[in-house]
TORVEX-237918 format. One record per residue (C-alpha): x, y, z negated; residue number from 0. Coordinates in pm, 1 decimal, decimal comma. Last residue first. Layout:
<rs>
<<X Y Z> NUM>
...
</rs>
This chain:
<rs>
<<2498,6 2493,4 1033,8> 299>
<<2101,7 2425,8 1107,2> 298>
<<1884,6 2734,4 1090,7> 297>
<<1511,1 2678,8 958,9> 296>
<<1203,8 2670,3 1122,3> 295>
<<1009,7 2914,1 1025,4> 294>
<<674,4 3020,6 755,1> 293>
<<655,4 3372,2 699,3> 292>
<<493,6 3540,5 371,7> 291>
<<384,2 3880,3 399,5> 290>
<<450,1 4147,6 65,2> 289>
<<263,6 4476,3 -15,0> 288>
<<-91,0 4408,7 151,9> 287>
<<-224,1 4421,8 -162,0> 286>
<<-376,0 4088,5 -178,3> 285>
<<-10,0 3955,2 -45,2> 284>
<<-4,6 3839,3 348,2> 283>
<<10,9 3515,9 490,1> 282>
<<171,2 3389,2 835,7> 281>
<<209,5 3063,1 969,0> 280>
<<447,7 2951,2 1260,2> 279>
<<762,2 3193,6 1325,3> 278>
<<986,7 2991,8 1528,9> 277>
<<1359,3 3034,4 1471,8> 276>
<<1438,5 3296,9 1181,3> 275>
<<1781,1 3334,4 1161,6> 274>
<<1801,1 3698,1 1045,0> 273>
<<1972,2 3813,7 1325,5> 272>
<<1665,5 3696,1 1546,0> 271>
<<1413,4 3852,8 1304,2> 270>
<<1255,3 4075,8 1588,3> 269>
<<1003,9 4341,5 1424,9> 268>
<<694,7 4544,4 1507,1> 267>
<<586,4 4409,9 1880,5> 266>
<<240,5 4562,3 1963,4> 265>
<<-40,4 4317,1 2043,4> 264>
<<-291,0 4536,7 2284,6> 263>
<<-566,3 4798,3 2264,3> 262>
<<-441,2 4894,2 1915,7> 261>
<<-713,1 5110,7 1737,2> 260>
<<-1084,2 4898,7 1737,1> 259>
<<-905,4 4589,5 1635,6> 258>
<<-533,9 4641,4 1486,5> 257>
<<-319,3 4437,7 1623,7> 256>
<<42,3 4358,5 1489,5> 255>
<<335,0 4189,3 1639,3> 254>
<<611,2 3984,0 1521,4> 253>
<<899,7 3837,7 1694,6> 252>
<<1128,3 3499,6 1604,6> 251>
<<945,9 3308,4 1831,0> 250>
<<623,8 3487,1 1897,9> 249>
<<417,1 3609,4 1573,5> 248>
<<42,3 3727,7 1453,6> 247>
<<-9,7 3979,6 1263,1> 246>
<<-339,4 4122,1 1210,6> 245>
<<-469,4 4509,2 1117,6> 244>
<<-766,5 4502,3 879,1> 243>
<<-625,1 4690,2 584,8> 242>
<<-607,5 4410,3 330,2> 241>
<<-338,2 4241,6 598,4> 240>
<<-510,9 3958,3 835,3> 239>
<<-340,9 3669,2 936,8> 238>
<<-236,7 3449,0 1234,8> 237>
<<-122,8 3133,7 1346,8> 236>
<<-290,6 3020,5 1716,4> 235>
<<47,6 3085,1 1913,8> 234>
<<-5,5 2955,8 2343,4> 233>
<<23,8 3292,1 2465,0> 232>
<<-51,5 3574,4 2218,0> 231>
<<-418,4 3573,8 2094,3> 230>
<<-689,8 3801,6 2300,2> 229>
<<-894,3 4018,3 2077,8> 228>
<<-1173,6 4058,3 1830,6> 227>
<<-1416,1 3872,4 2058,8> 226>
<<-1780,6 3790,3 1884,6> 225>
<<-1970,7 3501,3 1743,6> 224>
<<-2293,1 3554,7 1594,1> 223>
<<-2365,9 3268,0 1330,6> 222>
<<-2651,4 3498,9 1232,5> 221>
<<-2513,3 3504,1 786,4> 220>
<<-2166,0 3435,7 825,6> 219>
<<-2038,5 3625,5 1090,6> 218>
<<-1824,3 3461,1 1347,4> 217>
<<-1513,3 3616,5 1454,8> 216>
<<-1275,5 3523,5 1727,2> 215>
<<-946,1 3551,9 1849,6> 214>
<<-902,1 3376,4 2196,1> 213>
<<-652,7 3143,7 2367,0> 212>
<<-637,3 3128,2 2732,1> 211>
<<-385,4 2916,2 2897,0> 210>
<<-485,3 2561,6 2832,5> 209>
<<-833,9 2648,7 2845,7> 208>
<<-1102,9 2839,5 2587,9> 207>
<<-895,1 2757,1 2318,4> 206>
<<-1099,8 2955,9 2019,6> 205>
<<-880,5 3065,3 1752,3> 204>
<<-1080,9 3177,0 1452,9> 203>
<<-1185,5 3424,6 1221,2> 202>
<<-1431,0 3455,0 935,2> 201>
<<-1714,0 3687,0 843,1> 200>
<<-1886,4 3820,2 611,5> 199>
<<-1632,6 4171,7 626,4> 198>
<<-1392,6 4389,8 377,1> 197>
<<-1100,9 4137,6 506,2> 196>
<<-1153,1 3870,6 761,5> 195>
<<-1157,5 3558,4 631,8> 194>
<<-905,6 3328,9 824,4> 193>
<<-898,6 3049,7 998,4> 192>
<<-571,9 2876,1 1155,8> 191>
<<-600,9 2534,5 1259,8> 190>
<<-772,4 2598,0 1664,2> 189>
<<-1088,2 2539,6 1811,0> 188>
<<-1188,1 2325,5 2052,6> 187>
<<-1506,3 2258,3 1964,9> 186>
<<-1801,8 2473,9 1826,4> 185>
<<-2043,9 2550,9 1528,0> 184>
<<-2101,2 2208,6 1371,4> 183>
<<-2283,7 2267,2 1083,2> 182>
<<-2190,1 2137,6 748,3> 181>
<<-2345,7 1993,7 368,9> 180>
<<-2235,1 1935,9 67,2> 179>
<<-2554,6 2102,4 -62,4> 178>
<<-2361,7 2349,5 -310,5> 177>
<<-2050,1 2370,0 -143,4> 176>
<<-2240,0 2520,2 191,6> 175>
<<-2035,1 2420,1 490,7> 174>
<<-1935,0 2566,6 836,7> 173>
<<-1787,6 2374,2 1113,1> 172>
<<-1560,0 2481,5 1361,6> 171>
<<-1424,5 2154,2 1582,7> 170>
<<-1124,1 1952,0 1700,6> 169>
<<-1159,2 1785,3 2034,2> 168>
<<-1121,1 1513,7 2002,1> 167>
<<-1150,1 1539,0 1599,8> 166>
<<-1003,6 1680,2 1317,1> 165>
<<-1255,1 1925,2 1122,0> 164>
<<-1116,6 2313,5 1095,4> 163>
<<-1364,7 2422,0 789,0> 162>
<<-1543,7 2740,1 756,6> 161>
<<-1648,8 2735,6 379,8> 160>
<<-1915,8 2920,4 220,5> 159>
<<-2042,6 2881,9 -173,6> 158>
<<-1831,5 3161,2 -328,0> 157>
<<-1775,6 3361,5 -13,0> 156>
<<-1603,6 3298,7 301,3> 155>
<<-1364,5 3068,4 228,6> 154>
<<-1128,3 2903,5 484,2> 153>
<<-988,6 2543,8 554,6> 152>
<<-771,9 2362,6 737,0> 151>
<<-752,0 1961,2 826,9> 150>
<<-1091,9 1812,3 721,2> 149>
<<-1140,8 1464,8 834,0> 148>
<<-1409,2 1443,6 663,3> 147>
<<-1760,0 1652,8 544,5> 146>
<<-1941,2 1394,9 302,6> 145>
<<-1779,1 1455,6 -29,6> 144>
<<-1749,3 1855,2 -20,9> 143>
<<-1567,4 1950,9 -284,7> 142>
<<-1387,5 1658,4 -489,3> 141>
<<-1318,5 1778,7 -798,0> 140>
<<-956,3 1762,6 -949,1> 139>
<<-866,6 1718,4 -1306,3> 138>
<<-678,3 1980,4 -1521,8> 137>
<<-404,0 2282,1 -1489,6> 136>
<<-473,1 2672,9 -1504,3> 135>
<<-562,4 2689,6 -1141,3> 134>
<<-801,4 2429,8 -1169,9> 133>
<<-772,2 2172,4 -879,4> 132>
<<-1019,4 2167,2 -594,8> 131>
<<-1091,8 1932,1 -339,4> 130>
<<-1192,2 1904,9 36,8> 129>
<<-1142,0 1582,2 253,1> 128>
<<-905,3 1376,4 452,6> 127>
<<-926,9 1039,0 447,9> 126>
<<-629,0 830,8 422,6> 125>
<<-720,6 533,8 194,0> 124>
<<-556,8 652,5 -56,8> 123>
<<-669,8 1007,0 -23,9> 122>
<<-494,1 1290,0 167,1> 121>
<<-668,7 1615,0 20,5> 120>
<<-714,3 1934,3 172,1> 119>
<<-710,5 2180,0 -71,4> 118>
<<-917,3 2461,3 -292,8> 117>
<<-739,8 2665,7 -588,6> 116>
<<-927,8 2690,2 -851,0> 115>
<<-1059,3 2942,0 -1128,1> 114>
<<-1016,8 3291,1 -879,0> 113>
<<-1405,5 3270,7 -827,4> 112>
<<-1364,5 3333,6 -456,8> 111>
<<-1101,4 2973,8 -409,5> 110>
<<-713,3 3045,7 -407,6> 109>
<<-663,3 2802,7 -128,7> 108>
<<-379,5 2531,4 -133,7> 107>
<<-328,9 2389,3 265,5> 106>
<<-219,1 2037,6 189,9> 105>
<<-227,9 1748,0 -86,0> 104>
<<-116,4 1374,2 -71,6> 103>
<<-243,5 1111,2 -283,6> 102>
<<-48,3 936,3 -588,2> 101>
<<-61,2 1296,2 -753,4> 100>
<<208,5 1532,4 -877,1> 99>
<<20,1 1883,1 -816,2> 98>
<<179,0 2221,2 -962,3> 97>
<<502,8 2137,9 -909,4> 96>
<<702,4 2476,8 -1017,6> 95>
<<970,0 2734,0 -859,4> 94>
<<1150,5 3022,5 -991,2> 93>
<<1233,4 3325,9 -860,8> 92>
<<1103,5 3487,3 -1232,4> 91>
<<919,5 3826,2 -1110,7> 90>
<<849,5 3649,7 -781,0> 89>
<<705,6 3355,3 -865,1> 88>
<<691,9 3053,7 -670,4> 87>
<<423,8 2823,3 -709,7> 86>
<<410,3 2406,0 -542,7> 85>
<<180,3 2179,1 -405,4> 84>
<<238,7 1822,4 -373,2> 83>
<<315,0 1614,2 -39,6> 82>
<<428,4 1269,0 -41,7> 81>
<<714,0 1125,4 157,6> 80>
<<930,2 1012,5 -93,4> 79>
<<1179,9 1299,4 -88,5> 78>
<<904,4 1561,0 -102,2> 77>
<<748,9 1764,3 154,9> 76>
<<586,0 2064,2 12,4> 75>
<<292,9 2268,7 50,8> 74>
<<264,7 2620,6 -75,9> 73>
<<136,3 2853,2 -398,0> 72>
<<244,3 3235,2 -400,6> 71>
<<354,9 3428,5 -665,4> 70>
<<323,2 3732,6 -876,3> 69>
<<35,6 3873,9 -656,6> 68>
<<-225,0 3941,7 -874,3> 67>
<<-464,6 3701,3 -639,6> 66>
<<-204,5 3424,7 -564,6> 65>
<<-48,8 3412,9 -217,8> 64>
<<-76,9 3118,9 20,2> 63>
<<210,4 2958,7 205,2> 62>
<<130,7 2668,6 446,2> 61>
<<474,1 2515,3 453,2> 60>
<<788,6 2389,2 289,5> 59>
<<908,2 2031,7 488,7> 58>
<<1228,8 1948,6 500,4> 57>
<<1585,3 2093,3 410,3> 56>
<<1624,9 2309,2 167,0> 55>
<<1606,3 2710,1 94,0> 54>
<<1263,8 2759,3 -60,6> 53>
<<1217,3 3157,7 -95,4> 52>
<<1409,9 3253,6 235,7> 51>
<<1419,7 3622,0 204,8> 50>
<<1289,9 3841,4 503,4> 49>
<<1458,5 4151,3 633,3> 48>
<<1185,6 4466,1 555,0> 47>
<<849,0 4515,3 750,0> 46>
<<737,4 4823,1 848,7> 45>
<<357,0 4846,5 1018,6> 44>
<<239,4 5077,5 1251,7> 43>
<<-63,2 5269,9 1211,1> 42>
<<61,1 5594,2 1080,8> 41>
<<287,8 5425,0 846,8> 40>
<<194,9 5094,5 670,9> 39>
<<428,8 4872,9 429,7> 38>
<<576,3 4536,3 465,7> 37>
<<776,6 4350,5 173,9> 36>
<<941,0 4007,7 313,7> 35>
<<907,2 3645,8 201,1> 34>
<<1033,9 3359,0 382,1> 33>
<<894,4 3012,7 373,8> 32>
<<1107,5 2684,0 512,0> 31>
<<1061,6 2465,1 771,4> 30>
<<1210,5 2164,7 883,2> 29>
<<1102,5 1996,5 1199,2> 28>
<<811,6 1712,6 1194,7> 27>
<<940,4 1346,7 1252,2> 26>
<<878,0 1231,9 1587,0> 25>
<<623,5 948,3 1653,2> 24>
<<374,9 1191,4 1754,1> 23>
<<6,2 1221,3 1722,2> 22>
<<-217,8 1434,9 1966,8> 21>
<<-410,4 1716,5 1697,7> 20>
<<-480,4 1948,3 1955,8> 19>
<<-280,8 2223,1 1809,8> 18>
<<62,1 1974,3 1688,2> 17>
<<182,0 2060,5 1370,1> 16>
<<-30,3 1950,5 1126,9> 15>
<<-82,2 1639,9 1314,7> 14>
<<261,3 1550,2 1223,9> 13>
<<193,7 1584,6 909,9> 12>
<<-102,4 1321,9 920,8> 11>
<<107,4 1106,1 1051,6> 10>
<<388,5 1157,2 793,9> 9>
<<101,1 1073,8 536,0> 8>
<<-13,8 767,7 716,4> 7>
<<360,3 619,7 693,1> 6>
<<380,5 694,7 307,4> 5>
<<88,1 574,1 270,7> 4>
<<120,6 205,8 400,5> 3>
<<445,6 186,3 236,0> 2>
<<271,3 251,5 -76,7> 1>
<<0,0 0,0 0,0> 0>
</rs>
């Protein structure tokens, strides 16, 4: 069985990094989190050099900041091929386990009431489904016990959930935590959903073709999808700052867009000379101060 496991779990990361969710017998690149401090000026963002926070090789990922802001929770790849989440704290630069299960966690999300942190959950058996853990320490609770494979998640209020669910092709479904139960909204979506600040509503990547990759919104309440803006080719990470403006990264570049101002991505920084490969997932501090980057890492 723990053999077993251990080979489903590097499947399953492997599926975290491929859009369409096609499995791959090659073992997933190493990645580590960076942290930089970003600040607005008449529309354009400033972001300082980044700091690699986990420094090792393997798997650090999937980055997700805590509501004060003293630290940030992310997945990690361990030695024996399981996957726990972990904190760093900035005030301390100091790094804890928070999970040590038998099963394998992924994407931690602060949930709405600020009391638990929401992730997808690798059980024994290899399902994939939504828990929560609380954030000061106990027991998990499974979420939603009906709605699998999930592979991403994103709150939209206490009780609303946009979920990424792993299929052929992958689809947008959104889920009420009190009735367990989800709605199919669309296929061929892609892993990176986000709630978009100061609105009901959540964003998505919607691969119309192999070539044309959209932004979306859907609101909550009417289900009304709209355009917000065209994503760079073939990249469907992204995030929102407080302010509204997203980020969104090419290689070792990042650009911003800000809907209803920018009328196209605008480059803001190139981290080439600070050995940042591939940019991949982006998350940004509750105050907008700090912006988490998830790359590959540089080999000597």
């Amino acid at each position: 069985m723990d053999s077993l496991k251990r080979m489903m779990g590097m499947i399953v990361i492997l599926a975290n990094f491929l859009p369409l969710c096609v499995y791959s017998q090659t073992a997933p690149p190493g990645t580590d989190i960076y942290v930089a401090s970003i600040s607005m000026d008449e529309g354009t963002l400033s972001v300082s050099t980044p700091t690699n926070i986990t420094n090792r090789p393997g798997y650090d990922n999937q980055p997700y900041f805590l509501p004060d802001g003293t630290g940030l929770l992310y997945t990690s790849l361990q030695e024996d091929s399981q996957t726990d989440i972990f904190r760093y704290d900035f005030n301390r630069k100091v790094i804890t386990r928070v999970t040590e299960t038998r099963e394998s966690e992924y994407s931690p999300t602060i949930m709405p009431d600020g009391k638990f942190f929401s992730t997808v959950r690798v059980e024994l058996d290899t399902m994939q489904r939504l828990w929560k853990f609380p954030i000061g320490g106990g027991k998990p609770v499974i979420v939603l016990e009906h709605v699998k494979p999930v592979g991403y998640h994103a709150w939209g209020n206490e009780n609303t959930v946009a979920l990424f669910v792993l299929g052929d092709p992958p689809t947008l479904q959104i889920a009420d935590s009190r009735t367990g139960k989800a709605e199919r909204i669309l296929g061929g979506v892609g892993r990176s959903l986000h709630k978009i600040p100061k609105m009901d509503a959540i964003s998505f990547v919607h691969k119309m073709s192999e070539e044309e990759w959209l932004i979306k919104q859907i609101e909550l309440k009417s289900r009304k999808i709209m355009l917000v803006v065209k994503a760079l080719p073939k990249r469907e990470d992204y995030a929102w700052t407080p302010g509204g403006t997203i980020l969104m990264a090419d290689g070792p570049k990042l650009f911003q867009f800000m809907p209803g101002k920018d009328e196209n991505w605008r480059e803001i920084a190139d981290f080439s000379n600070a050995g940042l490969l591939n940019i991949t997932r982006i998350a940004v501090s509750p105050s907008g101060g700090r912006v988490a980057l998830v790359a590959d890492y540089m080999m000597n």
